[in-house]
LOBA-154761 format. One record per atom (N, C-alpha, C): residue in one letter; x, y, z. Coordinates in steps of 0.001 Angstrom, whole numbers, padded with zeros to 6 digits, always signed. Atoms other than C-alpha are relative to their C-alpha. Last residue first. Layout:
! residues N
AXYZ/...
***
This chain:
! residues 114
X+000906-000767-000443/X+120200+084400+039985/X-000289+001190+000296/X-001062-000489-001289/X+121125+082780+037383/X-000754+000873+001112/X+000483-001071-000941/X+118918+080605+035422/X+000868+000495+001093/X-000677-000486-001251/X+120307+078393+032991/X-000086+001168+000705/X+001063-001345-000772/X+118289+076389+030855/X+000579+000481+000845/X-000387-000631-001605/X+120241+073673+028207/X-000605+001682+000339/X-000349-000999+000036/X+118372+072351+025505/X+000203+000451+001287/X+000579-000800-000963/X+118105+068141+025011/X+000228+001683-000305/X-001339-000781-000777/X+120653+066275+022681/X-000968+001184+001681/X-000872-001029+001628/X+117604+064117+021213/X+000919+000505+001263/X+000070-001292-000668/X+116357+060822+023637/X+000744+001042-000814/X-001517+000057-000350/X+115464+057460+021697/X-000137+001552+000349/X-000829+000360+001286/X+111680+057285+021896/X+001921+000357+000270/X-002168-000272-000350/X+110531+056754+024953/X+000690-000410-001067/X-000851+000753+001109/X+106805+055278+023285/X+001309+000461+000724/X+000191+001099+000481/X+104513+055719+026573/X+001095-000448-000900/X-000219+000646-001114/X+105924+059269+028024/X-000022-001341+000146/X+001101+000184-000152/X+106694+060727+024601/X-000019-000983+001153/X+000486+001560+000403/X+109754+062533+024753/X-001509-000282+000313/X+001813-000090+000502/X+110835+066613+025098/X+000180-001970-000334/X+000684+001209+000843/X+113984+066559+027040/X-000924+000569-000270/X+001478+000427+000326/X+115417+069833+028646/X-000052-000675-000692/X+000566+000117+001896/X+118682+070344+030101/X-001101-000839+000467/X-000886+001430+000400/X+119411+072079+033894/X-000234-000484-001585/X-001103+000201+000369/X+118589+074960+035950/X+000320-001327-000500/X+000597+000561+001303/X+114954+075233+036994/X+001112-000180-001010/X+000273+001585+000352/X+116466+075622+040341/X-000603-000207-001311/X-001319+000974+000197/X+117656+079053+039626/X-000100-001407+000004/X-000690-000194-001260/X+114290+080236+039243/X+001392-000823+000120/X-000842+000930-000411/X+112127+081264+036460/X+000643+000069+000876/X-000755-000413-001034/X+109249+083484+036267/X+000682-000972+000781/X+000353-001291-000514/X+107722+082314+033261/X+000471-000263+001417/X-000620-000595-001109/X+108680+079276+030865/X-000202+000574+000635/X+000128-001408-000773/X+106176+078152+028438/X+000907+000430+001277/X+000084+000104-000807/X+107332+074428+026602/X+000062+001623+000762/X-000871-000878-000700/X+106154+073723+023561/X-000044+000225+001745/X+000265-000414-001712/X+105279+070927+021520/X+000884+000580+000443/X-000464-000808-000496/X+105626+069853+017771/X-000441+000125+001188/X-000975+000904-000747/X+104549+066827+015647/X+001048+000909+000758/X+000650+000809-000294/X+101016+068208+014973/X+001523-000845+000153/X-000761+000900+000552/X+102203+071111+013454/X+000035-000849+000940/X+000782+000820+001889/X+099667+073330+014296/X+000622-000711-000459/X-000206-000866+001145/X+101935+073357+017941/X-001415-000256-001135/X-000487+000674+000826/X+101354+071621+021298/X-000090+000892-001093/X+000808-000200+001049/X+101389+073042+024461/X+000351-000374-000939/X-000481+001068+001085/X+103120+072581+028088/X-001024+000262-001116/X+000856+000425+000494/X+102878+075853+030559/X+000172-000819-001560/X+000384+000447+001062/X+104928+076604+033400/X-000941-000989-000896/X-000766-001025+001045/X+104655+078904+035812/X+000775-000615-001467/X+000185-001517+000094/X+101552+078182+037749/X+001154+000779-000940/X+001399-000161-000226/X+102767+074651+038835/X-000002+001640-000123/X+000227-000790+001197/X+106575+074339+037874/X-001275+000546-000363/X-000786-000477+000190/X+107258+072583+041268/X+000432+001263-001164/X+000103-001276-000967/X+104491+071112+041933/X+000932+001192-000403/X-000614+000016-001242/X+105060+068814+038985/X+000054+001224+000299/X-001531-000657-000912/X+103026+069411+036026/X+000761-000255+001181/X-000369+000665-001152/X+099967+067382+034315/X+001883+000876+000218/X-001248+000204-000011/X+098129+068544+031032/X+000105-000384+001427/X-000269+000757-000954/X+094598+067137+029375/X+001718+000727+000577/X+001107-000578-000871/X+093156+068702+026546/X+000055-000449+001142/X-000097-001274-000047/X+096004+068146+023918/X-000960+000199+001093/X+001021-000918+000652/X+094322+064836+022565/X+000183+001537+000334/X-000273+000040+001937/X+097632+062930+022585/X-001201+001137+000281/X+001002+001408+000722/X+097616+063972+026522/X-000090+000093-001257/X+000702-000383+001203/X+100684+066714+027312/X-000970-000975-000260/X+000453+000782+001037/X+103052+066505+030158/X-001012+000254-000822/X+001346-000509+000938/X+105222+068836+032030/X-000442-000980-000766/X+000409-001348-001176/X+108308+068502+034900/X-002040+000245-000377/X+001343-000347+001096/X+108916+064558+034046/X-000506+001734+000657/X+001417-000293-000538/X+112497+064339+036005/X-000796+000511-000770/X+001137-000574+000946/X+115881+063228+034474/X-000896-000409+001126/X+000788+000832+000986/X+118041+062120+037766/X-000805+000952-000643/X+000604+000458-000470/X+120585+064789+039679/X-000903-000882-001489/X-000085+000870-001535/X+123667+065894+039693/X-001030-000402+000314/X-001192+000369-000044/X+123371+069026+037466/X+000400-000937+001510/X-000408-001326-000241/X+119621+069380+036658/X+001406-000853+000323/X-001290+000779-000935/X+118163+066856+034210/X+000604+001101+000660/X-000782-000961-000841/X+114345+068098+033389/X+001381-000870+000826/X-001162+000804-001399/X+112120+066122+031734/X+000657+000931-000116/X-001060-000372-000600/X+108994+067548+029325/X+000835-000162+000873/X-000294-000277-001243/X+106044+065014+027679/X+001534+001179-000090/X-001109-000348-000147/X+104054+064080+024867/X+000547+000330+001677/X-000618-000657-001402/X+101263+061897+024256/X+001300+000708-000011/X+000883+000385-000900/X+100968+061352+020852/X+000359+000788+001425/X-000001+000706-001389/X+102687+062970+018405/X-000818-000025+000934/X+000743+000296-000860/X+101649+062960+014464/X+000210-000471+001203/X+000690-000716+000758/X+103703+063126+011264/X-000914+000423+001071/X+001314+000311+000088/X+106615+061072+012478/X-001067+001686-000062/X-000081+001397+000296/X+110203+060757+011281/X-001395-000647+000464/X-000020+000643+001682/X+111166+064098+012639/X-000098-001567-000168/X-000308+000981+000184/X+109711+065556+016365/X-000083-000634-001838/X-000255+000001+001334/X+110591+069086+016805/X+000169-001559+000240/X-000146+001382+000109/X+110407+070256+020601/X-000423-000393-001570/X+000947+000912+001143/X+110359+073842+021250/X+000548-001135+000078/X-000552+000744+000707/X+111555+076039+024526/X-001039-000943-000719/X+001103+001099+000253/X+109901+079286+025886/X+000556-001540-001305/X-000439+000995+001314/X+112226+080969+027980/X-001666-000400-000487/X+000616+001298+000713/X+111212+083711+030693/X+000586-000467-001035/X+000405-000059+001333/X+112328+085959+033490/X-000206-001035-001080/X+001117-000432+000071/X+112359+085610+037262/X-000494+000707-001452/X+001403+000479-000575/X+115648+084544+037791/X-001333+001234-000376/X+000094-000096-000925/X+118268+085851+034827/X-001658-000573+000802/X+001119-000917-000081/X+117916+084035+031561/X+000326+000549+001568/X-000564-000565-000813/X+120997+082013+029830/X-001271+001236+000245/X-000594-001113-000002/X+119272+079786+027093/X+000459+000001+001271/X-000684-000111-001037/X+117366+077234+025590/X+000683+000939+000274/X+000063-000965-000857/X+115261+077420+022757/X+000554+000328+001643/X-000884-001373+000595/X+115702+074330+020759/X-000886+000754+001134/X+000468-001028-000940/X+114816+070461+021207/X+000980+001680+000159/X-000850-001213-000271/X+115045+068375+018842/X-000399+000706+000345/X+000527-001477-000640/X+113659+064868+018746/X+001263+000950-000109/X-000613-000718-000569/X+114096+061888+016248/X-000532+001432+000547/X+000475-001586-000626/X+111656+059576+015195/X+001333+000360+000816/X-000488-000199-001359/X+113041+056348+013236/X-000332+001424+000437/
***
């Protein structure tokens, strides 16, 4: 059974940076990956994605230019680049794969003040 964990979350004033990890156990090798975004009161949203082969990503407008999705040497890892955050980027972070939706880990909460 693959489980995710997701670490690096925090308390950052606007316009400074996180860079949160994703830790998938129970497989050796992720495929496509992806980043969601639940902010308070509103539906998970895909912000960042990843193609299995790494050479391919996809962002919503919204995070365009300031963040950046990547995958680790450890081939069942992916990160997520933060930079000049903004109070809306306020909420917990998923890491899942956009095809398999594997069961969802506890997420890492991002809280940008302003």
């Amino acid at each position: 059974q693959v489980q995710l964990v997701e670490s690096g979350g925090g308390l950052v004033q606007a316009g400074g940076s996180l860079r949160l990890s994703c830790t998938a156990s129970g497989i050796s090798v992720i495929n496509a990956m992806a980043w969601y975004r639940q902010a308070p009161g509103k539906q998970r949203e895909l912000v960042a994605a990843l193609t299995s082969g790494g050479d391919k990503t996809n962002y919503v407008d919204s995070v365009k230019g300031r963040f950046t999705i990547s995958r680790g040497n450890a081939k069942n890892t992916v990160f997520l680049q933060m930079n000049s955050l903004k109070p809306e980027d306020t909420g917990v972070y998923y890491c899942n794969s956009p095809s398999r939706l594997y069961s969802w880990g506890q997420g890492t909460q991002v809280t940008v003040s302003a």
